[in-house]
C-alpha positions in Angstrom: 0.0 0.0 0.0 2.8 2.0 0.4 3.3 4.2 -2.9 6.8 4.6 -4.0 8.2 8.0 -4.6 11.1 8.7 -7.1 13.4 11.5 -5.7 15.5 11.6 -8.6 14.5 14.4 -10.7 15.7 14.6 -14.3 17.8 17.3 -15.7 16.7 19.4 -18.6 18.6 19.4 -21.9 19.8 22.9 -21.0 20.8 22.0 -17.3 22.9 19.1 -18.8 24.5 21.6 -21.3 25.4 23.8 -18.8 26.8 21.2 -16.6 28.8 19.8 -19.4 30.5 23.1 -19.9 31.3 24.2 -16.3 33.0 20.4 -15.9 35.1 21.5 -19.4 36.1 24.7 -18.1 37.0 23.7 -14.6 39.0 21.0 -16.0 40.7 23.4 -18.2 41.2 25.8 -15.9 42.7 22.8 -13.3 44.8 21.3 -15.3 46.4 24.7 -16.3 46.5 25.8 -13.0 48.5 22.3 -12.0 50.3 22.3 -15.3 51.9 25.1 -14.5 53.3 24.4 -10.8 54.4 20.8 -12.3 56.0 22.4 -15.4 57.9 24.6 -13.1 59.5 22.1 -11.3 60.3 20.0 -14.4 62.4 22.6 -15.5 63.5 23.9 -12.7 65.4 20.7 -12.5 67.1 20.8 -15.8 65.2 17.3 -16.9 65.5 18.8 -20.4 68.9 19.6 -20.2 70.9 22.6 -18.8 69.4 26.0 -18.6 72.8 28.1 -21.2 71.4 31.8 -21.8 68.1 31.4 -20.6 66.8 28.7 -22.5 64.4 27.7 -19.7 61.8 29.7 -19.9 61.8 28.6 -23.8 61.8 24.7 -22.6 58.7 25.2 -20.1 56.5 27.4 -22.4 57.1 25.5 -25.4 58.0 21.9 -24.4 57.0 21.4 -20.6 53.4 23.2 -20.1 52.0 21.8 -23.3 53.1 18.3 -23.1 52.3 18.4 -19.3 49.1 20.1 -20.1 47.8 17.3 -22.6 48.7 14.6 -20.0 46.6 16.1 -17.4 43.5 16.9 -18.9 43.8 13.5 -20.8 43.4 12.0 -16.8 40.9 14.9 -16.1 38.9 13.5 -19.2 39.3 9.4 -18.4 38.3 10.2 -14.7 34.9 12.3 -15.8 34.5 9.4 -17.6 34.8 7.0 -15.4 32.9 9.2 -12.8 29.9 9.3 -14.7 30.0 5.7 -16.1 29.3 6.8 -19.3 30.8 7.8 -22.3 29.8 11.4 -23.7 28.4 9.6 -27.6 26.2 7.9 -25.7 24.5 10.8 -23.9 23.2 11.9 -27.1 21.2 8.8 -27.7 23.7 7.3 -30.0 23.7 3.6 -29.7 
């Protein structure tokens, strides 16, 4: 006799939009943030090879924040994925 209730409410197409894009900018925004700090260090520490006439900063803006940048959001990405047990193609009804 007991009727049961659903408290589960669905989100609108434009909620789920929205959501979608906050998650892509925080993620961009995080790994960037982290990037940075991490690419820092990595040349910081001559992992690259030896700093000669200020060839660092060239090594971390051009070698070490991209290629640490790409790693990053690549785990950002595979754990949003595995967070929400889905993959995105199938969100959009694609079977």
């Amino acid at each position: 006799m007991s009727a049961k209730t659903s408290y589960s409410y669905p989100y609108s197409a434009n909620m789920k939009l929205f959501t979608n894009i906050v998650l892509l900018l925080a993620g961009v925004a995080g790994t960037g943030f982290v990037s940075f700090f991490v690419a820092r260090t990595v040349v910081q520490t001559a992992t690259f090879g030896t700093c000669f006439d200020g060839g660092c900063g060239y090594a971390a803006v051009f070698l070490a924040f991209p290629l640490v940048w790409f790693v990053t959001f690549a785990l950002y990405v595979m754990a949003l994925l595995i967070w929400r047990k889905r993959p995105f193609r199938q969100s959009r009804g694609d079977a």
